[in-house]
KEKOLTI-631919 format. One record per residue (C-alpha): x, y, z; residue in three letters. Coordinates in steps of 0.001 Angstrom, whole numbers, padded with zeros to 6 digits, always signed. Each point is the difference from the previous one (the first is absolute). Example, Ala and Ser with C-alpha at 12.3 -4.5 7.8 and 13.67 -1.06 7.14 Angstrom:
2
+012300-004500+007800ALA
+001370+003440-000660SER
END
This chain:
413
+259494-041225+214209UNK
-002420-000969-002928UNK
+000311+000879-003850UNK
-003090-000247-001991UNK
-000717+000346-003445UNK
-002836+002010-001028UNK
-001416+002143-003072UNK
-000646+003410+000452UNK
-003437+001248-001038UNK
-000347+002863-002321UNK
-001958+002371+002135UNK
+001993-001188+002831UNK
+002819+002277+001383UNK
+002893-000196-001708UNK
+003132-001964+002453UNK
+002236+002592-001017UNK
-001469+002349+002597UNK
-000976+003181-002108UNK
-003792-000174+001115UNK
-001200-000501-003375UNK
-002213-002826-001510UNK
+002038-002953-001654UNK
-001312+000870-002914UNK
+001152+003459-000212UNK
+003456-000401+001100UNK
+001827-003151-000289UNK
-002933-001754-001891UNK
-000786+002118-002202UNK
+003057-001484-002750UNK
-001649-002293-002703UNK
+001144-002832-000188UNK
+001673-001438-003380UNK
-000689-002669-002129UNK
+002710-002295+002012UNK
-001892+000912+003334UNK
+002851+002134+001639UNK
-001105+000358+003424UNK
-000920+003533+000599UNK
+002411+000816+003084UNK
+002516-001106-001953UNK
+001509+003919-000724UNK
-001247+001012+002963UNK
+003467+002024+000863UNK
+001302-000438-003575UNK
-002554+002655-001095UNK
+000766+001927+002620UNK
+003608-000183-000853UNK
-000520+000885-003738UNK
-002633+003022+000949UNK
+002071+001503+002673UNK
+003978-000402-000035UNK
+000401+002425+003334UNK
-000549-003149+001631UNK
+003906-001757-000572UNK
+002948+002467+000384UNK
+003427-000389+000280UNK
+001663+000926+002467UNK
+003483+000272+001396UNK
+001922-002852+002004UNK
+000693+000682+003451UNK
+001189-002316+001954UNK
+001788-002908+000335UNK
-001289-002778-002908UNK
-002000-002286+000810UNK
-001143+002304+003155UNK
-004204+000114+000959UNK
-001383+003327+000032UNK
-003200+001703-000127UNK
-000755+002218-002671UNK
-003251+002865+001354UNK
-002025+002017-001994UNK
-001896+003075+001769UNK
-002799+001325-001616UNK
-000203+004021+000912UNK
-003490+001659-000779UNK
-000704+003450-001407UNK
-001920+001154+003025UNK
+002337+000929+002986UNK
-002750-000791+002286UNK
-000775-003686-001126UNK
+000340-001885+002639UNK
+001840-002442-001848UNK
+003086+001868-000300UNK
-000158-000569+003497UNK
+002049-002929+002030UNK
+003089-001903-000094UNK
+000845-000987-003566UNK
+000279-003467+001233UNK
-003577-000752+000787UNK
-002224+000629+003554UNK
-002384-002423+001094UNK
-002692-000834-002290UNK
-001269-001760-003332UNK
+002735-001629-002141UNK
+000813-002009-002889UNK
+002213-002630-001195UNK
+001168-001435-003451UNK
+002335-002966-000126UNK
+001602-000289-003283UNK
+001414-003584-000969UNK
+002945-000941-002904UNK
+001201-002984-000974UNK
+003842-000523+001789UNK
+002247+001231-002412UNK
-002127+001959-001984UNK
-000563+004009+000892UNK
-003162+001150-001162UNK
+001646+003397-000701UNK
+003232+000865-001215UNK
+003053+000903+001945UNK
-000321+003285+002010UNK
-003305+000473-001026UNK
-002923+000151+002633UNK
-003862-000077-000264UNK
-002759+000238+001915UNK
-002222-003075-000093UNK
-002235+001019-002061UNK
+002705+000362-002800UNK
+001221-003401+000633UNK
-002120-003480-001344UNK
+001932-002575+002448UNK
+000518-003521-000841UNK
+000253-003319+002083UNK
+000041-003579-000801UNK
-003573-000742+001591UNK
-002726-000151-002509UNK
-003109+001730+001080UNK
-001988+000707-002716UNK
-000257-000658-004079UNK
+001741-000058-002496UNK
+002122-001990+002329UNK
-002099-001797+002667UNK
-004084-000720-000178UNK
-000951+000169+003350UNK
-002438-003005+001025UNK
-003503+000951+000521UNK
+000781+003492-001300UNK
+001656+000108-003388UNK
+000083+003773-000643UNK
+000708+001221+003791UNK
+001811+003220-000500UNK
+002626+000577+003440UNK
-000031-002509+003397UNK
-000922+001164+003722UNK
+002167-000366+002564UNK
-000936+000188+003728UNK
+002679+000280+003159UNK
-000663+000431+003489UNK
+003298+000811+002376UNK
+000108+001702+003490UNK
-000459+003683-002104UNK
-003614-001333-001301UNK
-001583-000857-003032UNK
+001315+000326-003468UNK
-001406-000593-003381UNK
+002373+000413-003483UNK
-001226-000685-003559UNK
+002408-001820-002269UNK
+000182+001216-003395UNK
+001581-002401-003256UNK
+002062+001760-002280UNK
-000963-000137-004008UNK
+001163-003644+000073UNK
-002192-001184+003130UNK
+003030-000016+002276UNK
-000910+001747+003727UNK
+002009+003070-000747UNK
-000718+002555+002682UNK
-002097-000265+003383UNK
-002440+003016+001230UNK
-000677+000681+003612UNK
-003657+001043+001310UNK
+000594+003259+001890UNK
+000655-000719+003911UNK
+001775+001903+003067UNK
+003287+000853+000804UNK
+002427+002409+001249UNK
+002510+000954-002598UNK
+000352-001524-003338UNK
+003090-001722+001102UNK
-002374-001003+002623UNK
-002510-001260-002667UNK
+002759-001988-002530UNK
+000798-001823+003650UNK
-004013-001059+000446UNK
-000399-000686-003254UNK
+003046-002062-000486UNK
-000865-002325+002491UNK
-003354-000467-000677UNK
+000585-001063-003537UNK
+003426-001738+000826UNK
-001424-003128+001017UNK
-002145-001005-003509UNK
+002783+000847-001938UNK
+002148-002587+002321UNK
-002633-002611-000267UNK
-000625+000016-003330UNK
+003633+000523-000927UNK
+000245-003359+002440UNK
-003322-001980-001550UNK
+000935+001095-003660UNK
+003835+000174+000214UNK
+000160+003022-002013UNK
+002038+003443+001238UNK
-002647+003068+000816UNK
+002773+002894+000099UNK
-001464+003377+001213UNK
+001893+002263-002455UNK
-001135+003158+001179UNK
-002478+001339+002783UNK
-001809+003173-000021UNK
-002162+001535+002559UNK
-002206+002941-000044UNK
-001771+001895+002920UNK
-003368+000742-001380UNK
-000425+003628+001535UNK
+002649+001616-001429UNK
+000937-002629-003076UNK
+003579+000436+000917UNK
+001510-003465-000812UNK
+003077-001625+000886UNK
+001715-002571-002839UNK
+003134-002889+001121UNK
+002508-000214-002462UNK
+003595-001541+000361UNK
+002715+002259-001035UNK
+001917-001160-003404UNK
+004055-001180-000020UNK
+001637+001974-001445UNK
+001696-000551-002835UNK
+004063-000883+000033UNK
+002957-000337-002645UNK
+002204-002923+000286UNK
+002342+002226+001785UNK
+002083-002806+002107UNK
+003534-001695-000581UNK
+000464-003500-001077UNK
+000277-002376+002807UNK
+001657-003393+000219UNK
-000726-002356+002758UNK
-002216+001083+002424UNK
-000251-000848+003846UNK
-002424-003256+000235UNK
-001951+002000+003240UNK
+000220+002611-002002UNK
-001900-001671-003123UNK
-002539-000811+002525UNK
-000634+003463+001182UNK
-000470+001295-003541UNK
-002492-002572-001235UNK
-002008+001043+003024UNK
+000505+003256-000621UNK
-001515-000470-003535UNK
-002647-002024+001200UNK
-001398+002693+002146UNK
+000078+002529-002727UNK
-002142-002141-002200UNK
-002653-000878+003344UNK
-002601+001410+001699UNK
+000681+002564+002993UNK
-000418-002723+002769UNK
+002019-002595-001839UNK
+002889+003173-000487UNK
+000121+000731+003415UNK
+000604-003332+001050UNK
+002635-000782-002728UNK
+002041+002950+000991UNK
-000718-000504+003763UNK
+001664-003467-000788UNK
+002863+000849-001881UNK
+000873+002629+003130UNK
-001016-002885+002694UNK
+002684-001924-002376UNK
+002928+002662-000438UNK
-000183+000119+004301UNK
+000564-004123+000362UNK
+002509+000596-002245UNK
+001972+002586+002175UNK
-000955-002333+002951UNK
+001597-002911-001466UNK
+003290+001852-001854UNK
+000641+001727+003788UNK
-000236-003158+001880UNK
+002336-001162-002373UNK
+002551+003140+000119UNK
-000267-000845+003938UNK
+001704-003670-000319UNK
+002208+001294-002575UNK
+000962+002646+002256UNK
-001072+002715-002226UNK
-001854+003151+000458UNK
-003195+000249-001925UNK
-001920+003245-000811UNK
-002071+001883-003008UNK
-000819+003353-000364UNK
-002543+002036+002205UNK
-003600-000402-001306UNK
-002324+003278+001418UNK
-002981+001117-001603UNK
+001033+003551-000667UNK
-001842+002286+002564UNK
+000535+003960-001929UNK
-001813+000186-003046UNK
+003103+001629-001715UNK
+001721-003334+000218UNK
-003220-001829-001544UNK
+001219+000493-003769UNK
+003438-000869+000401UNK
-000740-003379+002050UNK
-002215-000877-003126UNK
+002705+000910-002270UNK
+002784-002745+001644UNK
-003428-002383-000905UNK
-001149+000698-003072UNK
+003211+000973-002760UNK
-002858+000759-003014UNK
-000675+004026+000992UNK
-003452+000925+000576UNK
-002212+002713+001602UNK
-000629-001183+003413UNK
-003397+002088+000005UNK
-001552+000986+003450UNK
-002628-002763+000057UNK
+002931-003169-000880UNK
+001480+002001+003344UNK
-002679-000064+002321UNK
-000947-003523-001073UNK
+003938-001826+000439UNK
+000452+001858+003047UNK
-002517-000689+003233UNK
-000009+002922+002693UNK
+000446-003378+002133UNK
+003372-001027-001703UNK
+001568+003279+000107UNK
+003479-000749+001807UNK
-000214-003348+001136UNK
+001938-002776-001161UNK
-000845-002181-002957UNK
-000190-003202+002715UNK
-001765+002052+002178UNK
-002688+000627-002561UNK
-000079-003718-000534UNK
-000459-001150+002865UNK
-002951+002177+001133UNK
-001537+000701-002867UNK
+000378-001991-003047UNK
+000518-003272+001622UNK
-004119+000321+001894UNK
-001093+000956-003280UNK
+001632-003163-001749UNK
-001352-002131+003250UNK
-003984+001354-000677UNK
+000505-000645-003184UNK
+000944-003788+000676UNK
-002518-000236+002427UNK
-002665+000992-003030UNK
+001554-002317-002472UNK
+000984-002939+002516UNK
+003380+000479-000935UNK
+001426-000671+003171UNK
+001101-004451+000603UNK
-002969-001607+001517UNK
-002595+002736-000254UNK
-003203+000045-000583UNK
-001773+002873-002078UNK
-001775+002051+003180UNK
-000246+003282-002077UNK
-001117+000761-003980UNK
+002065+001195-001879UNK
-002701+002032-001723UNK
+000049+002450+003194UNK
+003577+000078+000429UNK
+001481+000453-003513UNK
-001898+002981-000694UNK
+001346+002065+001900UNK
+002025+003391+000045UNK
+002784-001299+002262UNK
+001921-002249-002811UNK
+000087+002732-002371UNK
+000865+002990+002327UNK
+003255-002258+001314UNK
+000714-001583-003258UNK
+002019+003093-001761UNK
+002159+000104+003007UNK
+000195-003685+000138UNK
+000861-000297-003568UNK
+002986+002748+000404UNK
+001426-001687+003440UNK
+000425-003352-002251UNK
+001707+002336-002116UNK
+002568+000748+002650UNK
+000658-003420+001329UNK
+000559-000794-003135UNK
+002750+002361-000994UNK
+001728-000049+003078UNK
-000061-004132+000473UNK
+000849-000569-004009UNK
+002432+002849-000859UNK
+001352-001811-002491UNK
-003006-001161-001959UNK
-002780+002580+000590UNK
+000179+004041-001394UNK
+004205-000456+000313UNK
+000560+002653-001839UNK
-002413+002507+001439UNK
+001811+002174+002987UNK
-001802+000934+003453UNK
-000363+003339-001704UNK
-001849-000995-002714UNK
+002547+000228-002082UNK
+000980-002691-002926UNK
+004027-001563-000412UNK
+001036+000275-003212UNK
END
C-alpha cells in the first residue's frame, strides 16, 4: 500500500473519472484571492446544482441496522442492452467511492441519504491546503493510493474536502462479479492504509458510507445504516434495580452507541452472561433442594407469530415493516431454541471475531481484522441477536426490565 501526493496537471485527466481534461472539469474553478484549492466543492457543487442526488427516505428496519440502498437506471430504448441483467451487477468494470466522517459527526442529516457525489466527507488527516502543505509539493490537489490483495491491483485517488481534510476516496475501475462483489474487493484493498495510517498517525479514518457503481449499466448500490427511531419517555419510575441487572443495561447502551462488530459482541456477552447466571442460580436451587426453571425461549417458526413475539419485546408500538422481519428473523433460526441458536451460530461468529481481534487469553493476532469485520455475517445475525438479548432479559429480570408490558404486548395499568 503506498499514498503519494501529487498535483494534477491541467490538461491531464481529471481523477474524478469523467474523461475530461483537468482543466475542463474539476480544474476549471478559479481560484480566489485566499487560494481555495479548486477540488475543494468538488461534490458541494454538485450538491447545490442538482438536489435529486439526497432524498429522504423512509425507515425500515431495525435502528441502527446496515442496509443497502440501489438505484437502477432504466433506458428509453427497450432494446438497450443495459436494461438487461441482474440489478445487482454481472461480471465486469466497477467502481468504488469510500466516503469518510469524523466519529460523531454525520455528514448528512438524520434519514437523509446521498450519493457521493452530494456528500464533501471529512476526516482528521490533512492532505492538502488550507490545512496541510504537503512537502515537496505545496499545491498537490488529491493523494494516490495503491493496494495489491489476492483479487489484483487497485489504485484509489484521495480527495481533501474544502478544508484540506481527505474527505472521500475514488476507485480506478477494476473487475468483479456483483457490486456487493466489488464493495468486498475494494474494501480490502483500501482497508489496510487506512489501518496503518490510523496506527502511524493515531487518528480515526471512519468509512461513513460506500458506494459502488457497475460501469455498464451505471446502476449503483449506496450503504447506509438505518436511523433509531425516535421514543417518548414512556416507562415507570423504578427504584432499586438488580446489580446484574445494572450491568446488562450499561452494556446494552454501550452497544447502541458502537459500531456493528463492537454491538454484536456486547449483546453476545450480555446473553453469554444471563446463561452463567441460570447455571449458577440452578446449581444453587439443587443444594437448596429447589426446583429451578424460566420460561421456554424458541425463535418463533410461523410468520403469523413474528409480530406478536416482538410485541412481548418491544412495549413502544411500531410498524414491524417486511424488511425489520426478514432481517430479525434467519430462515436458519426458524423454530429452534434460543440456546440452540447460540451455541451453533452466534457463539462461532463471536469466536472468529476473537480470533481477528486477539480477543481470546494468550492469543496472538493470526487474522486482520480489516478482512473479517467487514463482513455481511455480523449485521445479518445482529437484529436477531439484538432481540434474543431482549428475551433473556425479560424473562431472567421480570421485575426490573419491561414489568409492565404483558406477553401480548399489552401494557398494566
Amino acid at each position: 500500500m503506498l499514498g503519494n501526493m501529487r498535483k494534477v496537471g491541467r490538461n491531464d485527466p481529471c481523477p474524478c473519472g469523467s474523461g475530461r481534461k483537468y482543466k475542463h472539469c474539476h480544474g476549471g474553478q478559479p481560484r480566489t484571492a485566499a487560494r481555495q484549492p479548486t477540488r475543494d466543492s468538488w461534490t458541494a457543487r454538485a450538491a447545490a446544482s442538482n438536489p435529486s442526488l439526497r432524498a429522504n427516505v423512509k425507515v425500515m428496519g431495525l435502528g441502527g441496522q446496515a442496509q443497502h440502498l440501489l438505484a437502477v437506471n432504466q433506458y428509453r430504448d427497450p432494446g438497450d442492452p443495459r436494461n438487461l441483467g441482474a440489478p445487482k451487477g454481472l461480471p465486469g468494470d466497477y467502481e468504488c467511492v469510500f466516503v469518510l466522517n469524523r466519529p460523531g459527526f454525520s455528514p448528512i442529516p438524520e434519514n437523509q441519504h446521498s450519493f457521493a457525489e452530494g456528500l464533501e466527507g471529512d476526516s482528521h488527516l490533512a492532505i492538502s491546503k488550507p490545512a496541510f502543505s504537503p512537502p515537496g509539493d505545496a499545491n498537490a490537489d488529491c493523494i494516490l493510493i495503491a493496494g495489491n490483495t489476492e483479487d489484483g491491483h487497485f489504485e484509489f485517488i484521495g480527495f481533501p474536502n474544502k478544508r484540506g481534510y481527505l474527505g472521500k476516496i475514488k476507485s480506478k475501475p477494476f473487475r468483479a462479479e456483483s457490486l456487493m462483489d466489488s464493495v468486498r474487493k475494494c474494501y480490502r484493498a483500501l482497508a489496510t492504509s487506512l489501518s496503518k495510517w490510523s496506527a502511524e498517525l493515531d487518528v480515526p479514518l471512519h468509512v461513513f458510507q460506500i458506494e459502488s457503481k457497475e460501469l455498464r449499466t451505471g446502476n449503483t448500490q449506496m450503504s447506509i445504516v438505518t436511523a433509531f427511531r425516535e421514543a417518548p419517555l414512556s416507562i415507570r419510575p423504578f427504584a432499586l434495580l438488580d446489580k446484574e441487572f445494572r450491568g446488562c443495561a450499561s452494556l446494552y447502551r454501550e452497544a447502541l452507541n458502537s459500531t456493528a462488530v463492537y454491538q454484536f459482541l456486547c449483546f453476545f456477552k450480555i446473553a453469554e452472561a444471563i446463561s452463567a447466571r441460570r447455571k449458577r442460580l440452578e446449581r444453587q436451587a439443587v443444594r437448596d433442594g429447589k426446583t429451578f426453571s424460566r420460561p421456554d425461549e424458541v425463535i418463533p417458526s410461523d410468520p403469523s407469530q413474528f409480530v406478536p413475539w416482538l410485541r412481548a419485546l418491544f412495549h413502544v408500538q411500531r410498524e414491524w415493516d417486511a424488511m425489520s422481519l426478514d432481517a430479525i428473523f434467519q430462515p436458519e433460526a426458524r423454530g429452534k431454541p434460543v440456546a440452540e441458536v447460540s451455541a451453533t451460530t452466534l457463539r462461532p461468529l463471536r469466536d472468529r471475531i476473537g480470533h481477528a481481534l486477539g480477543l481470546l487469553e494468550g492469543e496472538e493476532l493470526t487474522l486482520s481484522s480489516d478482512e473479517l469485520l467487514h463482513t455481511e455475517e455480523v449485521n445479518r445475525w445482529l437484529p436477531l441477536t439484538k432481540c434474543i438479548v431482549r428475551r433473556m432479559l425479560k424473562n431472567e429480570f421480570p421485575s426490573d426490565f419491561l414489568p409492565y408490558l404483558k406477553e401480548d404486548g399489552t401494557v398494566t395499568g
